[in-house]
C-alpha positions in Angstrom: -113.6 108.6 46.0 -113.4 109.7 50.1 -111.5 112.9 51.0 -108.1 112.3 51.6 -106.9 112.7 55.0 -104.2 114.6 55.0 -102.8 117.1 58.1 -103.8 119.8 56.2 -107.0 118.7 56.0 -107.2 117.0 59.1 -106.1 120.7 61.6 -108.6 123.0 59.5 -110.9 123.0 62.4 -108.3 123.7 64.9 -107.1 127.4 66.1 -104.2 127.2 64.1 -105.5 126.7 61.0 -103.2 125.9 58.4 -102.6 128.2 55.1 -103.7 125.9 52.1 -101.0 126.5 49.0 -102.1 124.3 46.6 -104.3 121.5 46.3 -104.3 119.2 43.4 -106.6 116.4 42.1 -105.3 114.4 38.7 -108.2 111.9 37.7 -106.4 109.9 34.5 -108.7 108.1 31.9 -109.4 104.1 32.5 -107.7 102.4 35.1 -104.8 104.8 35.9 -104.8 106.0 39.9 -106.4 109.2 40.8 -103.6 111.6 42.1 -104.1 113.9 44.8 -101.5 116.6 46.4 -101.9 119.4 49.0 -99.3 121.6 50.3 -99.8 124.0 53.2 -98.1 126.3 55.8 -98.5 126.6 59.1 -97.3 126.7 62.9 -96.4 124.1 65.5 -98.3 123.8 68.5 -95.9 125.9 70.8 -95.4 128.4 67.5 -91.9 128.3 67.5 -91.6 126.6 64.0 -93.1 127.0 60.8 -94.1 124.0 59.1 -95.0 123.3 55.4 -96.7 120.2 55.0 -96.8 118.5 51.5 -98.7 115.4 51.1 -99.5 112.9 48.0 -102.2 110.3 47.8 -102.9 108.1 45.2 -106.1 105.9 44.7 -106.1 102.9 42.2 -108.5 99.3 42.4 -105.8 97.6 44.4 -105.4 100.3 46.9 -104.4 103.5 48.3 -101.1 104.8 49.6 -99.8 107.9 50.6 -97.0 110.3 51.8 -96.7 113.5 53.8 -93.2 115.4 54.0 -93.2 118.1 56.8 -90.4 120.6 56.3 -89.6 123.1 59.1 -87.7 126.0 59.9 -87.9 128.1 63.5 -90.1 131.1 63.1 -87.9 133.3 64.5 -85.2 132.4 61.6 -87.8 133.1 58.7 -88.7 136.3 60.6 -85.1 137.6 60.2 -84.5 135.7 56.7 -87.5 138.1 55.7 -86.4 141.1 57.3 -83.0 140.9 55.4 -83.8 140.0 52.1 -87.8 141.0 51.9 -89.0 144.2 50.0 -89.5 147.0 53.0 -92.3 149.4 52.3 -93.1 151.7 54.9 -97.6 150.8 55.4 -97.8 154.3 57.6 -96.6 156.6 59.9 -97.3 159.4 62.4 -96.6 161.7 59.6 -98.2 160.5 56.6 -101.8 158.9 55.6 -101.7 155.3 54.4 -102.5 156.4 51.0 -99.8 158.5 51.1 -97.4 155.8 52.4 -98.6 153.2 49.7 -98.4 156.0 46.8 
């Protein structure tokens, strides 16, 4: 079995190097195809969109084929989505320690 070659994958060695969320390798008894999936988040070139990648290969005798779905959403929207609806804790402060800020 070779490495499948998806985006994920394939960026690692770059300076934006992609968060890996889940990688997944199903090898079925006999004949069945070998299933692999990867999902992973990261940035576009210019940084103005975040982009999570899922891709699915699958490997049988009479060949491979694969998919990859790219989903994206501009980083400054996520930011504010985040800052609305995300948990605030304050990490530290001119007044306080960060223990006492995490306590």
């Amino acid at each position: 079995m070779t490495i499948p070659k998806s985006t994920c994958i394939a960026v690692r060695h770059t300076a934006q190097r992609p968060l890996v969320l889940r990688q997944r390798t199903t090898v079925p008894k006999h004949d069945k195809p070998i299933l692999f999936q990867e999902s992973c988040l990261g940035l576009s070139d210019d940084q103005s969109k975040i982009v999570l990648r899922r891709y699915f290969e699958r490997y049988s005798p009479s060949g491979t084929e694969w998919v990859e779905y790219a989903h994206t959403i501009p980083t400054a929207d996520l930011i504010h989505w985040i800052m609305i609806h995300g948990q605030l804790r304050v990490e530290g402060s001119e007044d306080t320690s960060p223990a006492q800020a995490s306590a």
